[in-house]
C-alpha positions as CSV (number, residue, x, y, z in Angstrom):
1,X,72.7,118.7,91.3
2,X,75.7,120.9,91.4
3,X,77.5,121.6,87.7
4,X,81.0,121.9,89.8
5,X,82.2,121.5,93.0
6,X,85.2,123.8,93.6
7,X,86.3,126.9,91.0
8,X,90.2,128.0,90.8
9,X,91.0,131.5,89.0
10,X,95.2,130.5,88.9
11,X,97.2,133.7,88.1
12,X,99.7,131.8,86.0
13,X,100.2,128.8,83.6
14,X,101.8,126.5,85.7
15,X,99.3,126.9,88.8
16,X,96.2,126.1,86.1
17,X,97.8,123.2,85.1
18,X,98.6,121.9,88.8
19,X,94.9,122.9,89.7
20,X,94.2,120.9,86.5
21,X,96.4,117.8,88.0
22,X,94.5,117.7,91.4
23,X,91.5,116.1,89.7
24,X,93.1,113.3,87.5
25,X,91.2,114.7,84.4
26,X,87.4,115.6,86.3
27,X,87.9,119.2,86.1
28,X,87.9,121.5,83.2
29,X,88.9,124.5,81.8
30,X,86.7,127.8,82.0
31,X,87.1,131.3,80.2
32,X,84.1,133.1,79.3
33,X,82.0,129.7,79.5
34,X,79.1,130.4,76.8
35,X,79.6,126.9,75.2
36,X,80.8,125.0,78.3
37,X,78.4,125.7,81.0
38,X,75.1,125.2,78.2
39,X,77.1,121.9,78.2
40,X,77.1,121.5,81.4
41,X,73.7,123.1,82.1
42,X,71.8,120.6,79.2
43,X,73.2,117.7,80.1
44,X,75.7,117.0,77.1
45,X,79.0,116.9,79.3
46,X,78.7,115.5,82.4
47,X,79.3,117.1,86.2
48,X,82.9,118.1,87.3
49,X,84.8,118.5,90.4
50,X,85.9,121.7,89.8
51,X,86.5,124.6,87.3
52,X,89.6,126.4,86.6
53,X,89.4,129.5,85.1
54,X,92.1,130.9,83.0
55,X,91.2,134.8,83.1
56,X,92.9,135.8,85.6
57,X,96.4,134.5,84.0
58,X,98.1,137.4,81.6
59,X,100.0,135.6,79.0
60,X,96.9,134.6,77.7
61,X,95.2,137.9,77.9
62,X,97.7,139.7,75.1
63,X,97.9,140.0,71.7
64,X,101.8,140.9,70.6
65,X,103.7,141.4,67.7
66,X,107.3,140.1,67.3
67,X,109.2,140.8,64.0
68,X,106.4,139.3,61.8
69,X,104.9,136.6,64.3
70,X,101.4,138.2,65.5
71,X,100.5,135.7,69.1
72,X,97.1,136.2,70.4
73,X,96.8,135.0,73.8
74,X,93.5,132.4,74.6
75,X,91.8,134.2,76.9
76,X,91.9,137.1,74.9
77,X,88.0,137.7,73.8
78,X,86.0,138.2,70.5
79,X,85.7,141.5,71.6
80,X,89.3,142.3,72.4
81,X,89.8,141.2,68.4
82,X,88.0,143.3,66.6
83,X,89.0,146.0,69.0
84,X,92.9,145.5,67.9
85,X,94.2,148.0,65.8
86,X,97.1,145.3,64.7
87,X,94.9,142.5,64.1
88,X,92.4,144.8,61.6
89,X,95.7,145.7,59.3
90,X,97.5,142.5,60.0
91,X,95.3,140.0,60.5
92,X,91.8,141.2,58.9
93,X,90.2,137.7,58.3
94,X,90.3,137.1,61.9
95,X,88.8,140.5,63.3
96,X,85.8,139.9,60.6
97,X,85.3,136.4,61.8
98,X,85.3,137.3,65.3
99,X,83.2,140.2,64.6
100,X,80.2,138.2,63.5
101,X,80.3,135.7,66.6
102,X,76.7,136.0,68.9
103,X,76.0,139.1,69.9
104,X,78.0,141.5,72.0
105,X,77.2,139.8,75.0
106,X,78.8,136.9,74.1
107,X,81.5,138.2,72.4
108,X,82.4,140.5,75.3
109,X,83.0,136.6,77.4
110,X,83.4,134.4,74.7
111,X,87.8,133.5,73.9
112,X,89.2,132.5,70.9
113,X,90.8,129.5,73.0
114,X,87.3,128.4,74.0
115,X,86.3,128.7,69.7
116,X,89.0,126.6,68.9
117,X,88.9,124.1,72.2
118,X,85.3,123.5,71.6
119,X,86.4,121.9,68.3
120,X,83.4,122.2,65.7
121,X,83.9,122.4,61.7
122,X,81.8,125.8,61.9
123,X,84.1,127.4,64.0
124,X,84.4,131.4,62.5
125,X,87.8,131.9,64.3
126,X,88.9,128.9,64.1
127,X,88.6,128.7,60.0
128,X,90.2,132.4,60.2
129,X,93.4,130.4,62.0
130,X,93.5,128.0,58.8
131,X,93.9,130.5,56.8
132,X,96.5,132.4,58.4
133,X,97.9,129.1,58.9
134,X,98.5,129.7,62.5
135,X,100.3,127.4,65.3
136,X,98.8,126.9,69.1
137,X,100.8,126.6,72.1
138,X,99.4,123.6,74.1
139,X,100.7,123.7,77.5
140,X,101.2,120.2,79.7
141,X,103.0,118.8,82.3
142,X,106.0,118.1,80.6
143,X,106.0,121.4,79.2
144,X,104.9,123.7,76.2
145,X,104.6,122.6,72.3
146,X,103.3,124.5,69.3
147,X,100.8,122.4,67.1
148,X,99.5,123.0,63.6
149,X,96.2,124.4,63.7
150,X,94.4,121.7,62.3
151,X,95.9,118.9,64.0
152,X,93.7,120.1,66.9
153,X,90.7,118.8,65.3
154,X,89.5,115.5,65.7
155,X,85.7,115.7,64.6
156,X,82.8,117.5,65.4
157,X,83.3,118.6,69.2
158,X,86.7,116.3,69.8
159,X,89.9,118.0,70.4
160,X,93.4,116.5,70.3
161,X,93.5,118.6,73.9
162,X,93.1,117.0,76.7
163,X,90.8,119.3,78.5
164,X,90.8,118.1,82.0
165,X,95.0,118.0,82.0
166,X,96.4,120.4,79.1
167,X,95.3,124.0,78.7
168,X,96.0,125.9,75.0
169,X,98.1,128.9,75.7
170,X,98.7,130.7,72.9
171,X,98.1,131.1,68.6
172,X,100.9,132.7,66.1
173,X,101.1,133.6,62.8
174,X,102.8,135.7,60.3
175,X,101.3,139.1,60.2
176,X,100.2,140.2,56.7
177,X,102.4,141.6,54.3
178,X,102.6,144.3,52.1
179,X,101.6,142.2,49.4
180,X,99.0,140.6,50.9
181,X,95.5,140.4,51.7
182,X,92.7,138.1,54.3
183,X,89.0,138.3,54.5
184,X,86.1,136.3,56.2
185,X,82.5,135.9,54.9
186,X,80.1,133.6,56.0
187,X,76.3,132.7,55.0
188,X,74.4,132.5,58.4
189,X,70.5,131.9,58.9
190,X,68.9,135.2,59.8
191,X,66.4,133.6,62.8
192,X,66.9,133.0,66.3
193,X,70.9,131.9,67.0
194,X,71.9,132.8,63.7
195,X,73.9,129.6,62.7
196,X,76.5,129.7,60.5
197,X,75.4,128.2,57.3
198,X,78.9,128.4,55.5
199,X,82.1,130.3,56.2
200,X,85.1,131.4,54.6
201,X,88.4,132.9,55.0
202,X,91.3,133.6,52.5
203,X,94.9,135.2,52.6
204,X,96.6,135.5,49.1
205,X,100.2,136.8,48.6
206,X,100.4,138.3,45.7
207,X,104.1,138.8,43.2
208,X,105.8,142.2,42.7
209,X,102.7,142.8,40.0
210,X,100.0,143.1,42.5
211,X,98.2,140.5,40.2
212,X,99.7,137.3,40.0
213,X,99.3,134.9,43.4
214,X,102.2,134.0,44.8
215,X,100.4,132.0,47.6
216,X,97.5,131.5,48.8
217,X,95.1,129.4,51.8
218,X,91.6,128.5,51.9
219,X,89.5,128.0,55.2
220,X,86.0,126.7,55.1
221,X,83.4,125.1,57.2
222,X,81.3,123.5,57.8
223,X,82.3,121.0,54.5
224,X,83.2,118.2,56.7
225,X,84.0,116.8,60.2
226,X,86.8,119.3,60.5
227,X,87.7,123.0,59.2
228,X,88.5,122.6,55.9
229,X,92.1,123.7,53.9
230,X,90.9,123.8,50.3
231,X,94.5,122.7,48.9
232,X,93.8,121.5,45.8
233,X,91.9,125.4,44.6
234,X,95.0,126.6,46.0
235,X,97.4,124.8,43.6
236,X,95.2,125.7,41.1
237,X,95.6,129.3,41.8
238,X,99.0,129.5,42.4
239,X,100.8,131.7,39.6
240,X,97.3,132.9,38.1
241,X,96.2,136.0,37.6
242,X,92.5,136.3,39.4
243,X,89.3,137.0,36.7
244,X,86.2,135.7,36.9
245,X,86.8,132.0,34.8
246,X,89.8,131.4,37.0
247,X,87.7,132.0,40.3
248,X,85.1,130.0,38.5
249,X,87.8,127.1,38.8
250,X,88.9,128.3,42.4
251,X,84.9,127.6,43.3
252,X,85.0,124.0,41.0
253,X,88.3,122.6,42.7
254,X,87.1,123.9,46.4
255,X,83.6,122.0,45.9
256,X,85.5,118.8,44.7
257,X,87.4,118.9,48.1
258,X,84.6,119.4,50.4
259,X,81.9,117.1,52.2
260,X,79.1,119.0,52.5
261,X,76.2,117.4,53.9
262,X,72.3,118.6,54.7
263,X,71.4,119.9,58.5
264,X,68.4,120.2,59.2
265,X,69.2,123.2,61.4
266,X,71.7,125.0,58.9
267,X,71.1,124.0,55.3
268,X,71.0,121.3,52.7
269,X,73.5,120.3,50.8
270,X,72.3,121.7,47.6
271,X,72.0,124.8,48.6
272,X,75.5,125.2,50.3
273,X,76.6,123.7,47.1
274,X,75.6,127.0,46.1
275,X,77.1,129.1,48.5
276,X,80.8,128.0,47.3
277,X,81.1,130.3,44.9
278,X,79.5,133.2,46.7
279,X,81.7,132.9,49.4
280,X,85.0,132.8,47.2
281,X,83.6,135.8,45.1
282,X,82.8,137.7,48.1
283,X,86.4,137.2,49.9
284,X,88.6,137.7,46.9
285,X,86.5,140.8,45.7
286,X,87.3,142.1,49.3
287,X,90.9,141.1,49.1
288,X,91.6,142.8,45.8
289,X,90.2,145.9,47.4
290,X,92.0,145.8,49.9
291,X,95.8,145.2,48.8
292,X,98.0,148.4,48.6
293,X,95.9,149.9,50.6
294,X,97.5,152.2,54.0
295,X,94.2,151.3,56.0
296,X,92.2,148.3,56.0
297,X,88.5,148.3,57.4
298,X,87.2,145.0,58.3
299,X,83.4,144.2,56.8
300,X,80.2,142.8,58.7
301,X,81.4,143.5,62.3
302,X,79.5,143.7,64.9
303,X,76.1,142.8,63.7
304,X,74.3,143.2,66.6
């Protein structure tokens, strides 16, 4: 039985989302495919009429700087990330989470539109995006909107997006200042697929001290249906200076927040329980390194 019947490769926006409109919602969006055709392939989303793949289109191929809005287009590939000079000093949490994403054949293909579209809690860029706070351009019909990150996320594998009519565009976010820091770490079984146990990012703006945090954002998943935004350690954190009992209480406060649950392909609970304060040890250890710094070098890339 065929997967598809017809395949587009549009050139623009507007002509993806007119392909899109020919098939009243039975056609879907394609980039480098490594989660949608397993779909397809296994049996877990069902045959469409066609594809319509957005490579080809070049808005959504570039990563920019305006002023201090960063926008990564959605086609633009895990590789392409870690490869950006402006996205290692500007952006750090995201090249490291991008970095650690399959192997290089995947991440060669693989978009950060298709991470985010694909919707699941343990999403490495997507937690990255929480963290930096980021928007995404969701283009339709009636024309182009910027979300919240997060509002994207319905549960595990559902998407606001409507896939077979609406195509995400773009992500923005404020580049990284002077006084500020990201990192990504995640926990990730060491056989076969390595799944993603538990991951992390952090960006903290720190006062004219270098010591004090100004602001600061927590992203984490899996610790429920959704990527997490630990808001309650970051109120706690605000105006503190960071030593170990107050990242103790970072770790307490993020725990209280989170649904973690056993897998029996990831983890249990318990030992993700665990993990917590690893994972905030680990990024704030590698922000504090990193702040004043003229030259940031993202950790863990490119693993294999």
């Amino acid at each position: 039985m065929a997967l598809w019947e017809k395949y587009h490769l549009p050139e623009s926006v507007e002509a993806a989302l007119i392909d899109l409109s020919r098939y009243e919602g039975n056609a879907r969006v394609i980039a480098g495919g490594t989660d949608l055709l397993l779909e397809l392939q296994q049996g877990r989303k069902p045959p469409g009429a066609a594809l319509v793949d957005i490579t080809r289109i070049p808005e959504l191929r570039e990563i920019r700087q305006h002023g201090d809005l960063i926008t990564v287009g959605a086609a633009v590939t895990h590789t392409e990330i870690v490869a950006s000079t402006l996205l290692a000093q500007r952006a750090t949490c995201l090249v490291e989470s991008c970095g650690v994403i399959g192997g290089p054949q995947v991440r060669n293909v693989a978009t950060l539109g298709g991470n985010v579209a694909h919707a699941l809690p343990a999403g490495d860029g997507p937690i990255s995006l929480v963290a930096l706070a980021a928007e995404v351009e969701v283009a339709t019909a009636a024309g182009r909107k910027w979300h919240p990150i997060r509002s994207l996320f319905q549960g595990p594998g559902r998407s606001a997006v409507d896939q077979g009519r609406e195509l995400i565009t773009r992500f923005r976010f404020r580049a990284t200042g002077s006084h500020a820091g990201t990192a990504f770490k995640r926990i990730m079984r060491p056989q076969g697929v390595a799944l993603p146990i538990m991951g992390m990012a952090v960006w903290v703006e720190f006062d004219n001290d270098y010591e004090t945090v100004a602001d600061v954002r927590i992203g984490l998943g899996p610790a429920g249906p959704t990527p997490m935004r630990a808001t309650e350690a970051e109120a706690y954190l605000r105006g503190k200076r960071v030593h170990d009992e107050v990242l103790q209480e970072v770790s307490r406060h993020t725990l209280a927040q989170a649904r973690l649950r056993t897998s029996k392909h990831r983890a249990t609970r318990s030992y993700r329980v665990e993990l917590i304060d690893v994972l905030v040890r680990r990024n704030f250890e590698a922000i504090c390194r990193r702040i004043g710094q003229t030259e940031v070098v993202p950790e863990g890339v490119g693993w294999a």
